[in-house]
N, C-alpha and C positions, 0 to 999 in steps of 0.2 A: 708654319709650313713644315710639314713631315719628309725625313729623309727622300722619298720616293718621290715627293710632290714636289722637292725643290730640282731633283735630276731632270724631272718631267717638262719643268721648265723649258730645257731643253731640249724638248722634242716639240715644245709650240714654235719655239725657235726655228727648229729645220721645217717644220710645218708652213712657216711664214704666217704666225700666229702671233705676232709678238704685239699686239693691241690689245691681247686679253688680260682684264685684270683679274688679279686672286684679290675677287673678290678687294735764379741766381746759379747756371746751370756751372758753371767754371769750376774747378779745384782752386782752393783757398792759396791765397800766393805762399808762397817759403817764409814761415815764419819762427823758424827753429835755431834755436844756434847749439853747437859742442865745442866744448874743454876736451880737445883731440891728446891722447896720448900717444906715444909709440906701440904700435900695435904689438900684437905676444900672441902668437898661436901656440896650442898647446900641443902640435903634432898628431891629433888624434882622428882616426885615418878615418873618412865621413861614409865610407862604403863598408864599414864591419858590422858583423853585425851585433855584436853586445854592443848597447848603450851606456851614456855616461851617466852614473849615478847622481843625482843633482840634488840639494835640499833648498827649496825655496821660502828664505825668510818671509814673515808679515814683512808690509812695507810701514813707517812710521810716518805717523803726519807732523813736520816741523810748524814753525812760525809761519803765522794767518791761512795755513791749509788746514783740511778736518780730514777725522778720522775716513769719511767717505769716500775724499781724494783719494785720500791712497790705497784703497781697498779697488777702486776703479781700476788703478792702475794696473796694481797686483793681479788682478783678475785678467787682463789683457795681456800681461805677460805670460801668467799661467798657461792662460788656452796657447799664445803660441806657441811654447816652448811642448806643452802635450801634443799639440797635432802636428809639430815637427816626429823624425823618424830616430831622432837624436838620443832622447833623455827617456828617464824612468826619473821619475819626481815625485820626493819627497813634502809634503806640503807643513811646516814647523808653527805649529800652534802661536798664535798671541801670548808673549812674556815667556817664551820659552828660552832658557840661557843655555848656549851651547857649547858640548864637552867633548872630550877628546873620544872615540869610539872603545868599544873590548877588540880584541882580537878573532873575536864572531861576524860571519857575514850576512846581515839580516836580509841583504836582497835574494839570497839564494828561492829560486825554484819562483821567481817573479816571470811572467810574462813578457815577451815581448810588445804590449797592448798601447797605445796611446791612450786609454782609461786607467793602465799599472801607477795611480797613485796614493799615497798612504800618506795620513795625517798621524803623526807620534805626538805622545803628550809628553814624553820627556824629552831631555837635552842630548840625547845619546844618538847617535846615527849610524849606527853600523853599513858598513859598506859606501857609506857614501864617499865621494870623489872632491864635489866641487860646494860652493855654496853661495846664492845668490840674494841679493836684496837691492833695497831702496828707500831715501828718504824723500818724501815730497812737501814743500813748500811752495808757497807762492812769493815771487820778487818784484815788486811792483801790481803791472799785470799779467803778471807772465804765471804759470806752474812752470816749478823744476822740480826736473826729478833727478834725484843723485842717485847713480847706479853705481853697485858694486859686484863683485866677484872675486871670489876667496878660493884656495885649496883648503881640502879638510884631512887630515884634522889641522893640517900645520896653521890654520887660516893664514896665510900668505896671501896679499893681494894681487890679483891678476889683472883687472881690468877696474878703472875706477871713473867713470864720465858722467857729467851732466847734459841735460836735454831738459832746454826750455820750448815752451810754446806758449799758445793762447788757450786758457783753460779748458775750449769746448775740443779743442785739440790735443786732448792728453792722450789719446788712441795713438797718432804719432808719434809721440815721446815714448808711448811705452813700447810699438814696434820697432824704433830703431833702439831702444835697448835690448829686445830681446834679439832682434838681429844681430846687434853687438856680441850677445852672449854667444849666440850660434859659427858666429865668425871666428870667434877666441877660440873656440874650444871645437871645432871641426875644420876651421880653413874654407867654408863654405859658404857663399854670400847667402843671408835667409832670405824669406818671400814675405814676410808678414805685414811689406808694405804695398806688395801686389795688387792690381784689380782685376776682377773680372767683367768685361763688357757682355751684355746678353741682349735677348729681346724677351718682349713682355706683353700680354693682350690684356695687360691686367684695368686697363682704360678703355676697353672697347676694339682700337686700336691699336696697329701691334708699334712700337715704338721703343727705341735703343732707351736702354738701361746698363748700370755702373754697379757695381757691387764689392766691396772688400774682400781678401782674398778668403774672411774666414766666415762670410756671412752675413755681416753687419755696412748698414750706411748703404742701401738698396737707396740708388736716385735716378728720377728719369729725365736724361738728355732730351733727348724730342718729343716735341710736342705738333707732328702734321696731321694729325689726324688722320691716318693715313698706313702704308705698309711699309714698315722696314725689317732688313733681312741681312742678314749676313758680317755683325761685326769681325773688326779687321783690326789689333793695334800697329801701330807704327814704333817704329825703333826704340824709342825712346821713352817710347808711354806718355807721348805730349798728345796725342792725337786718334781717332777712330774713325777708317774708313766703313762705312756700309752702304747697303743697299736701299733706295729710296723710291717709291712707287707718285710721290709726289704731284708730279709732273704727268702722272699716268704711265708712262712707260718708265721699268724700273732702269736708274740709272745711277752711278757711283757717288759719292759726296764722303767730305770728308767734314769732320766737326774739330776744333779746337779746345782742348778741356780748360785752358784757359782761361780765353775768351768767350768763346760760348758761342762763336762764327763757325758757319757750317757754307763750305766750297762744294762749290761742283768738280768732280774729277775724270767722268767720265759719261756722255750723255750721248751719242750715237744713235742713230735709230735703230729701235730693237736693245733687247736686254743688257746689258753692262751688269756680270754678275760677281761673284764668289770672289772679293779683293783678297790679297793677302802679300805683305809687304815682306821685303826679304829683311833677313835679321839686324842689317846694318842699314836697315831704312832706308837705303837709296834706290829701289828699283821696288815697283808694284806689277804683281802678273795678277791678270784677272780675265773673265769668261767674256767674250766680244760675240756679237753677229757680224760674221764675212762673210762677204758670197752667201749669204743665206743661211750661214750655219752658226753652229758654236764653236766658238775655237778659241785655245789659250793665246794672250796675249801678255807682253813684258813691256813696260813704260817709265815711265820715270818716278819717282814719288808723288808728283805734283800728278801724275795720268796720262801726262803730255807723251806726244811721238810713240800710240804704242807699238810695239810691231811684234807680227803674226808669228809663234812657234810652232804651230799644230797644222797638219795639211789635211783632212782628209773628211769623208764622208759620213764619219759618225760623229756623237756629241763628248764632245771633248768640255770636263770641267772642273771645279773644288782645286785648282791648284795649292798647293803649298812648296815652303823651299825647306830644300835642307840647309844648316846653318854654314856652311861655306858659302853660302850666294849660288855655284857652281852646277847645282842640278835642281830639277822641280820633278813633285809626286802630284799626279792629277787620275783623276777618275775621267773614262772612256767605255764607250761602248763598243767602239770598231771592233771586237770581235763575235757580238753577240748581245751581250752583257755588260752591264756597268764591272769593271775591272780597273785596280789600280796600274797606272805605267809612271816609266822613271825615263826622264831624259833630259841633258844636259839644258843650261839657259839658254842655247840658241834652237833648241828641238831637235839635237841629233842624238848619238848615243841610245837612241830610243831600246825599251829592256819590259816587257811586262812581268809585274812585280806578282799579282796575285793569281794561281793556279788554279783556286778551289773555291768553291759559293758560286752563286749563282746573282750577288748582288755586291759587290765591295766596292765602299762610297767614301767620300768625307774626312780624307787623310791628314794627317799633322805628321813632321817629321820630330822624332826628339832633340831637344837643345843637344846631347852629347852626337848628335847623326849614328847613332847605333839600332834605333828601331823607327816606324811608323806607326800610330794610332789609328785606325779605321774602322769605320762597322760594317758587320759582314751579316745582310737577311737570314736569320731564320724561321722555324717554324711558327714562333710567337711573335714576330717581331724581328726588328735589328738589333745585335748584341755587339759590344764591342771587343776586338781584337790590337792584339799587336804582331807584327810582323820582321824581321831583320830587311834591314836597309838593302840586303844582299839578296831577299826574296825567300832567307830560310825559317824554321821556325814559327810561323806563327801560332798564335796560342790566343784564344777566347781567354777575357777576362771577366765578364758578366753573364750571368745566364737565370734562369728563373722565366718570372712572370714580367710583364710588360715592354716596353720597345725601349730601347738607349741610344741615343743619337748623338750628334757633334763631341765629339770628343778630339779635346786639346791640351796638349801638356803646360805644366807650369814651368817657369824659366829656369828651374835647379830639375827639372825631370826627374822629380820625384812623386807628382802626382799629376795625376789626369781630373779637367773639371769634364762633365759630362751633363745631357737632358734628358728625364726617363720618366716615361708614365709608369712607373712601378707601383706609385702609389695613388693615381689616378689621372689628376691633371699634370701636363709636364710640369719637372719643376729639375734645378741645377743640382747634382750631387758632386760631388772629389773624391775621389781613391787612390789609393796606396801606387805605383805604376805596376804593379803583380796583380790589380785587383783586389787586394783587401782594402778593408778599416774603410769602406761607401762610408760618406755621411750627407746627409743631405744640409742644402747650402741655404737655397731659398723657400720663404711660405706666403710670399704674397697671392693673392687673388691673380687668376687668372693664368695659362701658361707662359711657360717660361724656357727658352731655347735659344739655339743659337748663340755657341758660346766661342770666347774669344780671351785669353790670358796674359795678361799684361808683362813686358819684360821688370826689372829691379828697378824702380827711381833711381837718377842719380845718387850718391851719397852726400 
């Protein structure tokens, strides 16, 4: 469903339309353990913008692991530690022994590029900072991985932990070491354990889908045969509210990543749309029909007791919260035009946020509450923008050929995942929060939209 056709919804709604149709699933239990040190930040301040110069060892394969494993590993370290905004990384050849630097600084006139990495064949590293590795074996049936982290040249150890798992699970192991790494050495929790929820027509069927936060381990939740819309996470990243046509009229549910139990949460007659749970999971606002209309409502996590914030005449929808709990950004029409407004959790304070376009839809606030993500129509399509919380400022970050839709930031709001027929059928891309370094996320069959980004797993 296209930005324009999901607001539209909305007007079947006031229409008194709302009978028309458009047309082993759980997360593996915890099975990880760590050799917990006293944590060591290294002070280094995560908003500068020189990065830390990094050399990342081969990883070795100990006793009953093979060279494969650990090559696995290193490679899932590698990408996260590149597609973070952090590092310029070194990559140290196999059998390379390493020496103390010259007094030259070989990273000069490097890029600031998440691709800025250089394989050296000697043991020399000039300019480098820190230096990373790992040994992996298996203990029983478990892989470990021994991670470490060194200064260079002094190699002074900084961080020294293990991360056991169940072999097909060594994706895990090696994002919580590179999390590790990202934590020591910025003070910053990473995301590399992230997920993104989407939807997917790749069955026929448009139907919720899981996705890793870097592209990999695409699995599909539902299976109705049927239309779903609108993933939602909850708090915690235990859970995904969406939208379910099931029943014929679309109505809220919520699925368990658990257990693989999918709840009803909101079923009213007439549409139950665009869920979106506040940061601390305790309270769900989502699009209701009252009196005939669409109107923001606020409920409890479970759906129960909602009650009405929005009064008025036009289509009021896409709620999101900013991270206090304390105010919601929803997209309206009362004055014309689909326009973003701002107003406190009980519906007062009311402030319209967006001045300009003729179409501004589909808001997320940033985890910091310093901007909003929204797409604003233009000529080719919808592009996406960002906006200050305050209503100053906003600035287009996509532009070109094709449409860019749902856009949602990642829990460190450092990137935005997004939907874009750019390159023909929708499909998920991530950028920079300025707009740079797009990469595109997903290539399955069929489109791909409607996106939703998970907060950090517990640690």
């Amino acid at each position: 469903m296209t930005q324009e056709n999901t607001f539209r919804m909305g007007l079947l709604v006031a229409a008194g339309l709302s009978g028309v149709l458009f047309g082993n699933r759980g997360t593996p239990p915890n099975a990880f353990g760590q050799d917990r040190e006293q944590e060591v930040h290294m002070g280094v301040e995560a908003d500068q913008l020189s990065r830390i110069n990094l050399v990342l060892e081969d990883f070795s394969a100990g006793p009953k692991a093979t060279s494969a494993d650990a090559q696995r590993v290193h490679d899932v370290v590698m990408n996260d530690l590149s597609m973070t905004d952090f590092f310029n990384i070194l990559v140290a050849r196999p059998g390379t022994a390493l020496a103390a630097p010259p007094d030259t600084n070989g990273w000069a006139g490097m890029t600031a590029s998440n691709e800025a990495m250089i394989q050296l064949a000697g043991g020399v590293f000039p300019g480098a900072q820190f230096i990373a590795g790992a040994s992996v074996t298996m203990s029983g049936a478990d892989l470990v991985v021994e991670g470490y982290l060194k200064e260079y040249p002094s190699f002074r150890g900084v961080l020294s932990r293990s991360y056991r798992a169940r072999p097909e699970w060594y994706r895990e192991a090696a994002h919580r070491f590179s999390d590790d790494i990202v934590l020591y050495l910025t003070g910053e929790e990473g995301i590399s354990r992230t997920r993104i929820a989407f939807i997917s027509s790749q069955t026929g069927s448009k139907e919720l889908y899981l996705v890793d936060y870097d592209g990999q381990n695409v699995r599909q939740i539902t299976r109705d045969k049927s239309i779903a819309l609108s993933p939602a996470w909850n708090g915690d990243a235990s859970r995904v509210a969406f939208v379910s046509f099931r029943r014929g009229d679309p109505d809220l549910y919520q699925v368990s990543l658990s257990s693989g139990e999918i709840t009803l949460l909101a079923g009213k007659p007439g549409p139950d749309m665009s869920p979106a749970y506040s940061r601390d999971g305790r309270h769900l606002a989502f699009t209701q029909t009252v009196e005939g209309n669409s109107e923001i409502v606020v409920s409890g996590a479970d759906g129960r007791s909602p009650k009405r914030i929005t009064r008025n005449k036009g289509i009021d929808t896409a709620p999101c919260w900013a991270p206090t709990g304390q105010e919601l950004c929803f997209t309206s029409d009362r004055s014309g035009s689909p326009q973003l407004y701002v107003s406190d959790s009980e519906g007062g304070s009311l402030r319209r946020l967006t001045q300009t376009g003729t179409w501004n839809d589909s808001p997320d606030w940033s985890p910091d509450g310093q901007k909003i993500v929204y797409v604003s129509r233009g000529g080719s399509g919808f592009k996406i923008w960002t906006i200050g919380a305050d209503g100053s400022g906003a600035i287009a970050l996509t532009g070109g050929g094709g449409s860019d839709e749902n856009p949602r930031w990642a829990p460190d709001g450092r990137k935005i995942v997004f939907s874009s027929t750019r390159e023909g059928k929708r499909a998920l891309y991530t950028m920079n929060a300025d707009g740079t370094g797009v990469r595109r996320l997903t290539f399955i069959s069929g489109d791909c939209f409607g996106t939703s980004w998970s907060s950090r797993p517990a640690r």
